[in-house]
C-alpha positions as CSV (number, residue, x, y, z in Angstrom):
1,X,4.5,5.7,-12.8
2,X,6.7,2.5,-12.5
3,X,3.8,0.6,-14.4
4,X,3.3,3.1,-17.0
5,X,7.4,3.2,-17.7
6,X,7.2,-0.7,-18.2
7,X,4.1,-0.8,-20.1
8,X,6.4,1.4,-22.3
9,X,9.2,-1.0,-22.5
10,X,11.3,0.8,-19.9
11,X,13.6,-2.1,-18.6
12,X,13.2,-2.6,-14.6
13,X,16.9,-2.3,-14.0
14,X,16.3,1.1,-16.0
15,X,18.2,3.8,-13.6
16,X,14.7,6.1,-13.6
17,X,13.1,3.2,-12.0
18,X,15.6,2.2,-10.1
19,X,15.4,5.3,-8.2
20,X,11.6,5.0,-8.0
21,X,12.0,1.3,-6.6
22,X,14.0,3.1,-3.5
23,X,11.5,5.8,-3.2
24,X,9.0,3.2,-2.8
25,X,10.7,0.9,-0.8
26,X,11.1,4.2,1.5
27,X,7.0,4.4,1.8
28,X,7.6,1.1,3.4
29,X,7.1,0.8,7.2
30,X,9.5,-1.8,8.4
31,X,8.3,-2.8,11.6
32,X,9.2,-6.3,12.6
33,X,6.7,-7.4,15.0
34,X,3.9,-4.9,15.0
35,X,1.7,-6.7,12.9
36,X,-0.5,-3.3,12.4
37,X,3.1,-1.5,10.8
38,X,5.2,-3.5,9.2
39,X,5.1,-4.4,5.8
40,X,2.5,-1.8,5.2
41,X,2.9,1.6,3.4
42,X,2.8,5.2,3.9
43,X,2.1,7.5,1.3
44,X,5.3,9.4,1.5
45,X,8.4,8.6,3.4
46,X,8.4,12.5,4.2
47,X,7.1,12.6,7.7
48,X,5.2,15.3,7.5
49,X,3.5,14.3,4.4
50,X,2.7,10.5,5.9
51,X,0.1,12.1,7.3
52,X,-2.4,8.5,7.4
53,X,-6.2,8.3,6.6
54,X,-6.3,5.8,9.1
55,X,-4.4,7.3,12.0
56,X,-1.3,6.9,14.2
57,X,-0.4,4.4,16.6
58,X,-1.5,4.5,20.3
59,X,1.8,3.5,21.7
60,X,3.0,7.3,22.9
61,X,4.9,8.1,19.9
62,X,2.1,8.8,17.3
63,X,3.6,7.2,14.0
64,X,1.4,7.0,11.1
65,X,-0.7,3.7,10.3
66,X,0.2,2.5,6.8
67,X,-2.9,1.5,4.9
68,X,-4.8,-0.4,2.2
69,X,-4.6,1.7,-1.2
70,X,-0.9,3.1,-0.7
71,X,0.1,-0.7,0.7
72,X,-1.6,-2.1,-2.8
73,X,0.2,0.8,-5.0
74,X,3.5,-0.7,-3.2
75,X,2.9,-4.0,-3.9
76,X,1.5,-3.2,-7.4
77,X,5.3,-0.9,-8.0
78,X,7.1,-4.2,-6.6
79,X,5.9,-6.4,-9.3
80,X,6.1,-4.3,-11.8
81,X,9.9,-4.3,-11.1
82,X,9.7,-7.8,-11.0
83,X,10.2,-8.3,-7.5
84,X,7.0,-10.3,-6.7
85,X,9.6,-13.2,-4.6
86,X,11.2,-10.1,-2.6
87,X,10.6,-10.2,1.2
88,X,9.5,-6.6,0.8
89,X,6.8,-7.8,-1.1
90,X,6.0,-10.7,0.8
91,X,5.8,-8.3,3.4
92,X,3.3,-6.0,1.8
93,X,1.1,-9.2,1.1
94,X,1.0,-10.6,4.5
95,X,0.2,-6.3,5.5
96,X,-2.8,-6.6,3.4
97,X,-3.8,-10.0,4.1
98,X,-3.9,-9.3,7.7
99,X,-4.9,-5.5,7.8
100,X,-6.8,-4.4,4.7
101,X,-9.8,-2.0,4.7
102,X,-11.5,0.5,3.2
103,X,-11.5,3.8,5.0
104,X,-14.7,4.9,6.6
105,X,-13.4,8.5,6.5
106,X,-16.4,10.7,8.1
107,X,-15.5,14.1,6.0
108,X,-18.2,16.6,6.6
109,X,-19.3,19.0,3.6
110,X,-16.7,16.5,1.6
111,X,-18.8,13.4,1.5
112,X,-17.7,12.5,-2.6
113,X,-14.3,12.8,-1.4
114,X,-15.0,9.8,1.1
115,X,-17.1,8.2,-1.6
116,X,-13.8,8.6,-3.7
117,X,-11.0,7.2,-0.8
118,X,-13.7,4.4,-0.9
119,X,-14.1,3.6,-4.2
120,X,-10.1,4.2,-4.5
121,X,-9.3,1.8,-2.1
122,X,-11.6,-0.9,-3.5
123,X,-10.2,-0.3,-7.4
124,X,-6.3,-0.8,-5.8
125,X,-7.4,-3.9,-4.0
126,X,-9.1,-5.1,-6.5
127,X,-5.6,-4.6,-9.1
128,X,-3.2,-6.0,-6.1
129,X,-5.4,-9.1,-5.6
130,X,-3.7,-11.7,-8.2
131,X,-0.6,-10.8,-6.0
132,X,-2.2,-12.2,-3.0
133,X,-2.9,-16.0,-2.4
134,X,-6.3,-17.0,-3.3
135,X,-8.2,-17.5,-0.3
136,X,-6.3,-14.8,1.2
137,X,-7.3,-12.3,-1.5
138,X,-10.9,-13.0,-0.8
139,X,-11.1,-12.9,2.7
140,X,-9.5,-9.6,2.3
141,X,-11.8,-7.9,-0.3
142,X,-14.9,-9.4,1.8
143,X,-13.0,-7.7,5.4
144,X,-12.3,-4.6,3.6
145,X,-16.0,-4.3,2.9
């Protein structure tokens, strides 16, 4: 959506997507120091709709893992506001640099929709690339595979 309204002109200090830069910023886990959390994002800030493709954390309290497609969509929303030099998304670079992968979702009678998360995943690290530094990008898209 934030791409779409500036591919129309929309002006990133636009109030509309100034609202949608806080409801993005709010799919981001800020986790300093859990390298597996922070930086990352969820696909909704509601708890009960964070539910994560890739699971929850092992520490006793069971918070959702951010992951790869919803992490790229945040980084992709964050420079379409123009806020590539933002530690937020610095932060959601260094997530995927260090933790991208494409779900190996076993779904039984649902295989296409683990083909599709696949295939999803690959497409939005594939767009969120050019936002990563070169070596780092690649190593990514080659671990993520």
């Amino acid at each position: 959506m934030i791409q779409a309204c500036r591919a129309a002109g929309l002006p990133s200090d636009d109030p509309l997507l100034r609202r949608a830069r806080t409801f993005a910023l709010r799919c981001q886990v800020e986790a300093p120091g859990d390298a597996l959390r922070h930086g990352g994002f969820l696909p909704s800030p509601v708890p009960s709709l964070a539910q994560s493709k890739v699971g929850f954390t092992d520490d006793g309290d069971a918070r959702p893992l951010p992951y790869t497609s919803a992490t790229c969509d945040g980084l992709l929303a964050l420079a379409a506001l123009e806020e590539r030099g933002t530690a937020e998304a610095a932060a959601a670079a260094a997530w995927l640099v260090a933790n991208a992968r494409v779900p190996d979702v076993a779904l039984p009678d649902v295989a296409d929709l683990a083909l599709a998360l696949r295939v999803y995943t690959l497409s939005a690290l594939a767009r969120a690339s050019p936002l990563l530094p070169a070596d780092a990008a690649r190593d990514a898209a080659i671990r993520a595979v």
